[in-house]
C-alpha positions, 0 to 999 in steps of 0.5 A: 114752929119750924125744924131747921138744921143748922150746918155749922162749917169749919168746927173741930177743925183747923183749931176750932174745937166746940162740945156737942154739949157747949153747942147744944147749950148755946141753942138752948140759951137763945131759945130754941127748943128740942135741940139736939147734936149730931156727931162731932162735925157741927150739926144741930137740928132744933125748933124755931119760931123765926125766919131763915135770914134771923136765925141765921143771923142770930146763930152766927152771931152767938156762935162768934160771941161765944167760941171766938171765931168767924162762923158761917152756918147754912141753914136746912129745913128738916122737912126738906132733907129726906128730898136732898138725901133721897135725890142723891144721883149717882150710884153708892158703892164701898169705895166711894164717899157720897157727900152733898155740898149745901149753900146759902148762895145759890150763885156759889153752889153754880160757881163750885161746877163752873168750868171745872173738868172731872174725871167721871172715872175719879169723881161725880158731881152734880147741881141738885136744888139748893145743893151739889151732889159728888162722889169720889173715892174713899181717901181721896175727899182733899185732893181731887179737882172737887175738892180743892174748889170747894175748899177755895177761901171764896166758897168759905162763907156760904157752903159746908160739905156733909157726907151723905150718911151723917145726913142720914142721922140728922133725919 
């Protein structure tokens, strides 16, 4: 039995609006156990006996099949997140968001840095492993380079952004 957190991209927003409780009873109904939600952004860690590639298969699926949308999940091993929060890189401070950047294509987390010039004094990123880290100013999380890249359709399927508190929760 293995703990995974499934990060769901894209729920209650843009119209896509599901319950922490319908959520939580959709694991449940496929079987997996201990499952609880965090905050209203899609994340839900639980236990599973299967592999990354079913359960990611099956979720997807499940969450199509009952809430009616194209959903795209990445999946995170709970015993590997305290590493990705703890390698956050740059430096906390109030006026800043701090997020991590999660992929299921390590050629896709490659692709949101390629080529693309920051301003270090606007935002910071960096490739961590399976992740990107970046930080930028409070307020500013839709409109900075970073930002519009990794909100590009491409990047859709296969990456979702959490801020780095609510990954703390998820601990």
């Amino acid at each position: 039995m293995s703990r995974w957190i499934a990060l769901l991209r894209g729920v209650n927003v843009n119209g896509i609006t599901i319950r922490s409780a319908e959520l939580r009873s959709l694991f449940e109904s496929r079987g997996y156990r201990d499952v609880r939600t965090v905050l209203a952004s899609g994340n839900v860690v639980f236990d599973a006996d299967a592999g990354a590639a079913e359960l990611k298969r099956d979720v997807e699926q499940a969450l199509r099949d009952r809430f009616g949308y194209d959903a795209w999940i990445v999946l995170v091993p709970h015993d590997g997140l305290a590493a990705v929060v703890d390698g956050f890189p740059f430096e906390s401070a109030a006026d800043r968001h701090d997020y991590v950047v999660f992929g299921s294509d390590d050629a896709a987390l490659d692709d949101l840095l390629a080529d693309l010039e920051l301003d270090p004094a606007l935002e910071r990123a960096a490739r961590g492993d399976g992740v990107v880290y970046w930080s930028c100013p409070k307020g500013s999380s839709t409109d900075t380079p970073f930002a519009k890249r990794a909100a590009a359709a491409r990047f859709k399927r296969t990456t979702t952004t959490r801020n780095v508190n609510t990954l703390r929760k998820l601990l």
